[in-house]
Chimera marker file (.cmm) of the C-alpha trace (Angstrom):
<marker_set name="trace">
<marker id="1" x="0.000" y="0.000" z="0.000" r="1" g="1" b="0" radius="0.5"/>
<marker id="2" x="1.708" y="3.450" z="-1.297" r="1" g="1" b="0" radius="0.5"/>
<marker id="3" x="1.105" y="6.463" z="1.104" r="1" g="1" b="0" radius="0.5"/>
<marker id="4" x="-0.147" y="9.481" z="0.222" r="1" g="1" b="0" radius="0.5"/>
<marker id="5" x="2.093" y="12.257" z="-0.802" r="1" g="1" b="0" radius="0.5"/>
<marker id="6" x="1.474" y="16.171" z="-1.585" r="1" g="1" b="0" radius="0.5"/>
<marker id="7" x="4.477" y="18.004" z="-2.519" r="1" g="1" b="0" radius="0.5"/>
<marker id="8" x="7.057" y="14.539" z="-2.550" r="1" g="1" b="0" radius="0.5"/>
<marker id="9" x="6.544" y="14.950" z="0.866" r="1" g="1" b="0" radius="0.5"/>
<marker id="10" x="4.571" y="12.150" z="3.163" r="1" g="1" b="0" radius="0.5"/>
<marker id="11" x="1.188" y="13.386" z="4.394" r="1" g="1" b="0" radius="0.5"/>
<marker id="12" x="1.687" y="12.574" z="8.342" r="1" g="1" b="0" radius="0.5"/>
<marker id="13" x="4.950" y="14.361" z="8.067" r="1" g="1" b="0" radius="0.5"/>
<marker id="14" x="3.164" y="17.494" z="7.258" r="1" g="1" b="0" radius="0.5"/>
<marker id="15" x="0.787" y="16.919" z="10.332" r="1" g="1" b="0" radius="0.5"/>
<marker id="16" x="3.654" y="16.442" z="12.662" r="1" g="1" b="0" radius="0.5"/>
<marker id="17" x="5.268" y="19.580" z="11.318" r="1" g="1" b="0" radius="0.5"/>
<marker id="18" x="2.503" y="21.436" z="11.582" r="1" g="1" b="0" radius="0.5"/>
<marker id="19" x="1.384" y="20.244" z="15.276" r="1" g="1" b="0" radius="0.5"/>
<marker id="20" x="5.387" y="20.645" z="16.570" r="1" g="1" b="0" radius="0.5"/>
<marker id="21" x="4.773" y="24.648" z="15.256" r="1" g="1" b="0" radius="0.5"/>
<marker id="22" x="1.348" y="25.256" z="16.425" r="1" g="1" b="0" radius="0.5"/>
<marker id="23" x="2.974" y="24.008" z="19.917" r="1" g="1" b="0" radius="0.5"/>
<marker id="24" x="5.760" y="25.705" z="19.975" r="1" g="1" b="0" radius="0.5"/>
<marker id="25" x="3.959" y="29.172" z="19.326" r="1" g="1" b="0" radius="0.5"/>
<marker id="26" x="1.442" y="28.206" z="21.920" r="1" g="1" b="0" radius="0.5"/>
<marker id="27" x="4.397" y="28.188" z="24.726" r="1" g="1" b="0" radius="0.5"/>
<marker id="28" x="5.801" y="31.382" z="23.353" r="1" g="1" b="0" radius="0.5"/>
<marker id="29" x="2.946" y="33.087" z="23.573" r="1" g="1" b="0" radius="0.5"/>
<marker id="30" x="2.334" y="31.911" z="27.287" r="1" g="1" b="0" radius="0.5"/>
<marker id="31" x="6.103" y="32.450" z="27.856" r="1" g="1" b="0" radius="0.5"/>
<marker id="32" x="5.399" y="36.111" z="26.597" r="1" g="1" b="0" radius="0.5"/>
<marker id="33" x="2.195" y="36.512" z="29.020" r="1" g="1" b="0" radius="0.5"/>
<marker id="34" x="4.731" y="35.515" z="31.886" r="1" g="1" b="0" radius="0.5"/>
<marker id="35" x="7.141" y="38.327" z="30.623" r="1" g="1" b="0" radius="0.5"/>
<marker id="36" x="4.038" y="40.900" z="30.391" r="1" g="1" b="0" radius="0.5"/>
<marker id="37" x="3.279" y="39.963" z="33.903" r="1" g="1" b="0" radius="0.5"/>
<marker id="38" x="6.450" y="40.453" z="35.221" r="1" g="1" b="0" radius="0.5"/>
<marker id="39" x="7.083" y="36.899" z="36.557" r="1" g="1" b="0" radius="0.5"/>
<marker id="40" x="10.386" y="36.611" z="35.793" r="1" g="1" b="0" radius="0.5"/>
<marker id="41" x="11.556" y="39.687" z="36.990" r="1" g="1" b="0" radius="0.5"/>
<marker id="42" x="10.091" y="39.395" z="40.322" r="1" g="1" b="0" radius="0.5"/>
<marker id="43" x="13.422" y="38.746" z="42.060" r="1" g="1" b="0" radius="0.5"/>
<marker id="44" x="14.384" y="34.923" z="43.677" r="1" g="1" b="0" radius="0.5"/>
<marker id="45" x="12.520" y="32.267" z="42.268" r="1" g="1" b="0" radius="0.5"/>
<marker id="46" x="10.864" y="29.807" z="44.754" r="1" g="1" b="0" radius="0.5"/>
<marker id="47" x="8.728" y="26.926" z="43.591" r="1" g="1" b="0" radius="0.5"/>
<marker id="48" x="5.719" y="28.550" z="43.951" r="1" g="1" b="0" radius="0.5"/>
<marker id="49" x="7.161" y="31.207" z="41.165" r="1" g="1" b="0" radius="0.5"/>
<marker id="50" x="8.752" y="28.324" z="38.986" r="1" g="1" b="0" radius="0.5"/>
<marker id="51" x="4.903" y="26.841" z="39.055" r="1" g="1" b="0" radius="0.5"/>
<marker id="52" x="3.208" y="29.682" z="37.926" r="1" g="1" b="0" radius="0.5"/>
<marker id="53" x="5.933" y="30.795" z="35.392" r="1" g="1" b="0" radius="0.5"/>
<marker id="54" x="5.129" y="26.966" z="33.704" r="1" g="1" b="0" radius="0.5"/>
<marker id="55" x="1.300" y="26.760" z="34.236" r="1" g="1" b="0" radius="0.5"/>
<marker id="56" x="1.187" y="30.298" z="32.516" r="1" g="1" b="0" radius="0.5"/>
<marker id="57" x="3.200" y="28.944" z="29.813" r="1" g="1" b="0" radius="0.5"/>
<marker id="58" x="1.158" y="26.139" z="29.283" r="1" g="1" b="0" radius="0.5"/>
<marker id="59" x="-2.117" y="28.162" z="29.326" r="1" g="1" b="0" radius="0.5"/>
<marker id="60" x="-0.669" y="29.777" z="26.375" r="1" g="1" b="0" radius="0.5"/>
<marker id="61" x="-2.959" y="32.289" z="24.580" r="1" g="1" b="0" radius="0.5"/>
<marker id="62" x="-6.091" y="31.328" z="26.980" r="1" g="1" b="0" radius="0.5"/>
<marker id="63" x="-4.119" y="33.791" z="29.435" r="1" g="1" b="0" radius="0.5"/>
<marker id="64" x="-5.404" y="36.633" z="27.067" r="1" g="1" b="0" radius="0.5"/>
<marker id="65" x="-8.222" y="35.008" z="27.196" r="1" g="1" b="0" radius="0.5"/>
<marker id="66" x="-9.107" y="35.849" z="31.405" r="1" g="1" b="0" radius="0.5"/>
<marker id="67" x="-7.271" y="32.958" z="32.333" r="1" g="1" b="0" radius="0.5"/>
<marker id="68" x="-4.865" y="33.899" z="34.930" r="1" g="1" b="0" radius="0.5"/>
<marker id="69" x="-3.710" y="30.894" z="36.942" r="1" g="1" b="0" radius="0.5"/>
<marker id="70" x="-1.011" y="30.873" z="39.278" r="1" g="1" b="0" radius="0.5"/>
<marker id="71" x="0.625" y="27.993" z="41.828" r="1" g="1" b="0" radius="0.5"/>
<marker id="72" x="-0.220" y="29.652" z="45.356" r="1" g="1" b="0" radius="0.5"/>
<marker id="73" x="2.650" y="27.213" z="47.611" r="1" g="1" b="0" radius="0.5"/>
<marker id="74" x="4.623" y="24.203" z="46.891" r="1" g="1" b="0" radius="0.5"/>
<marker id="75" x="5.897" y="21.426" z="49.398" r="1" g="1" b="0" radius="0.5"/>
<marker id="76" x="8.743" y="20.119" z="48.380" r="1" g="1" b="0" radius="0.5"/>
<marker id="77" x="9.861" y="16.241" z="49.892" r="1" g="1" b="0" radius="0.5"/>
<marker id="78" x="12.515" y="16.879" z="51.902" r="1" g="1" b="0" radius="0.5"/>
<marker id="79" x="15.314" y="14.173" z="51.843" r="1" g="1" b="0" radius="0.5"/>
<marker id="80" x="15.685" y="11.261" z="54.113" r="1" g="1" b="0" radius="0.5"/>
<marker id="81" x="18.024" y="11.233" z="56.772" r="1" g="1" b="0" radius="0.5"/>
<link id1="1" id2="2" r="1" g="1" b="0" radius="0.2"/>
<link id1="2" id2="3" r="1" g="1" b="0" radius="0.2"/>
<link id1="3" id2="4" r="1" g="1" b="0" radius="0.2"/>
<link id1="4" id2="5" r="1" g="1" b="0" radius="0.2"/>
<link id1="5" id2="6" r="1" g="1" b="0" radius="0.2"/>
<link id1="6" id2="7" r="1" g="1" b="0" radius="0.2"/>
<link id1="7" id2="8" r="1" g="1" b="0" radius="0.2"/>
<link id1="8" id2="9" r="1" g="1" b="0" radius="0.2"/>
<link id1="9" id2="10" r="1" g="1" b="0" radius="0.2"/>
<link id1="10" id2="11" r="1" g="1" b="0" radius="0.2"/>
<link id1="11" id2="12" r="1" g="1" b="0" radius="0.2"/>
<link id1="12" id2="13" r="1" g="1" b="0" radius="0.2"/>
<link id1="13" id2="14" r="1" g="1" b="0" radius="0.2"/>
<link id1="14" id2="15" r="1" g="1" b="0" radius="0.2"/>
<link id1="15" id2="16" r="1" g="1" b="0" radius="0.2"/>
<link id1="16" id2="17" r="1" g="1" b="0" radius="0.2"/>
<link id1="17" id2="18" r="1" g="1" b="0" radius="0.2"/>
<link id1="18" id2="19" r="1" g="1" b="0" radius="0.2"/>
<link id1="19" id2="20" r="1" g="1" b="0" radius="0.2"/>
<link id1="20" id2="21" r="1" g="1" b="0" radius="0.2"/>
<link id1="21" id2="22" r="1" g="1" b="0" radius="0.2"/>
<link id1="22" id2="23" r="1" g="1" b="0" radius="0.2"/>
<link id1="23" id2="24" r="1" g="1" b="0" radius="0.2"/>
<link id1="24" id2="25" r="1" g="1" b="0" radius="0.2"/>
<link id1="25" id2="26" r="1" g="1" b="0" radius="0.2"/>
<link id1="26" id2="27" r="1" g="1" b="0" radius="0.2"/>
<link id1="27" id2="28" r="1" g="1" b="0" radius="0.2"/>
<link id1="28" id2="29" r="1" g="1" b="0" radius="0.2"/>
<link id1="29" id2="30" r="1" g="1" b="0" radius="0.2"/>
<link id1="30" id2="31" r="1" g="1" b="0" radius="0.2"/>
<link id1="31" id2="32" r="1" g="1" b="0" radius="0.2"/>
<link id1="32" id2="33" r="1" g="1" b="0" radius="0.2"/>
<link id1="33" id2="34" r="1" g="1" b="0" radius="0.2"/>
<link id1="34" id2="35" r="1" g="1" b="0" radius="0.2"/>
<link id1="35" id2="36" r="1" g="1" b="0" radius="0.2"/>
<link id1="36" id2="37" r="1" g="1" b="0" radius="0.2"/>
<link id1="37" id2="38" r="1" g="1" b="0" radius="0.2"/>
<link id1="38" id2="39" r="1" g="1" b="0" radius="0.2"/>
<link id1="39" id2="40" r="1" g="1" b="0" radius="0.2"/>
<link id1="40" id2="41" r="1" g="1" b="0" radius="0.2"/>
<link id1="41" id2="42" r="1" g="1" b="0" radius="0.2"/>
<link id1="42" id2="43" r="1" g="1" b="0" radius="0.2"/>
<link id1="43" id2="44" r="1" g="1" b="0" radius="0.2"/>
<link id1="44" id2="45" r="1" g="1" b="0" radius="0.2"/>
<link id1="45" id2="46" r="1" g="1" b="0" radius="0.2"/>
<link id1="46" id2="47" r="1" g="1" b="0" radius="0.2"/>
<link id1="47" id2="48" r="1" g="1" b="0" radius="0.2"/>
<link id1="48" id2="49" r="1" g="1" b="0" radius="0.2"/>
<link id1="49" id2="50" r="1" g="1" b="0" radius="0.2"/>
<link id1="50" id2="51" r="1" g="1" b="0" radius="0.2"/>
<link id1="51" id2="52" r="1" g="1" b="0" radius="0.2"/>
<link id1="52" id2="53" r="1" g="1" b="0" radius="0.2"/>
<link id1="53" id2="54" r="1" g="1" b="0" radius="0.2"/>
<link id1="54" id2="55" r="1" g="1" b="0" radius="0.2"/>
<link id1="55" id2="56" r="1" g="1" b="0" radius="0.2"/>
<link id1="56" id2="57" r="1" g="1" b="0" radius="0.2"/>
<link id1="57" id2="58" r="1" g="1" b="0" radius="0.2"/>
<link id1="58" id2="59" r="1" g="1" b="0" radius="0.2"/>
<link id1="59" id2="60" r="1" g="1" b="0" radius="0.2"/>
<link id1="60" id2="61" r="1" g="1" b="0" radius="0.2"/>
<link id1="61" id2="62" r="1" g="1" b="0" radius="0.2"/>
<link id1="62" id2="63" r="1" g="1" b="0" radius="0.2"/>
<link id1="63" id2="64" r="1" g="1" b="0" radius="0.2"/>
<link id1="64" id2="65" r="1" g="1" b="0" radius="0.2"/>
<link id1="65" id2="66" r="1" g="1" b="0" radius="0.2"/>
<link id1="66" id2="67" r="1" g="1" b="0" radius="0.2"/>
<link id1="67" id2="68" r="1" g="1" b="0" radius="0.2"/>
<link id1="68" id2="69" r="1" g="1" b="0" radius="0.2"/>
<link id1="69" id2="70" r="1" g="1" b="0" radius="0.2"/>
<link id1="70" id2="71" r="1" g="1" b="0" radius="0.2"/>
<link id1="71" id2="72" r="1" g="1" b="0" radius="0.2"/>
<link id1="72" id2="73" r="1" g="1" b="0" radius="0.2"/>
<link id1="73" id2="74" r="1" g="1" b="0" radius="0.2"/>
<link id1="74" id2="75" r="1" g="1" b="0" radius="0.2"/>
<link id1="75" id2="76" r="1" g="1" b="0" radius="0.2"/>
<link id1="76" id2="77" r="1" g="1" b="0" radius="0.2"/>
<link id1="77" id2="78" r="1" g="1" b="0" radius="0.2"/>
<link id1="78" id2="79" r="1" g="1" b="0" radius="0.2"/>
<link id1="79" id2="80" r="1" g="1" b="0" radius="0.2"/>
<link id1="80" id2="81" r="1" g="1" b="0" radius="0.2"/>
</marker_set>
């Protein structure tokens, strides 16, 4: 069974492309809320900052949306002894 082509070029190859690049401009534009918000200038970064810094990334454009989410405190597990 021969697999589709358009352009020489494998049709679930253009897909992938296509989904990597939507992705990737989804986390810049959440990275770039982060930046408007001033997240990453706000000093020494605890986890709680880290947290909000990624779920605002991940939100992506939904942050200019309304969505504003943040990551109030984080408990890290602190190492045997």
């Amino acid at each position: 069974m021969r697999e589709r082509t358009i352009n020489a070029r494998p049709v679930h190859r253009r897909g992938t492309r296509l989904l990597s690049t939507l992705l990737l401009v989804w986390l810049a534009v959440g990275l770039i809320a982060a930046g408007q918000r001033h997240y990453f200038d706000s000093g020494q970064l605890n986890c709680a900052s880290w947290g909000t810094i990624a779920v605002t990334a991940l939100a992506g454009p939904l942050n200019y949306a309304g969505l504003n989410p943040t990551v109030t405190g984080c408990e890290l597990p602190q190492p045997s002894q």
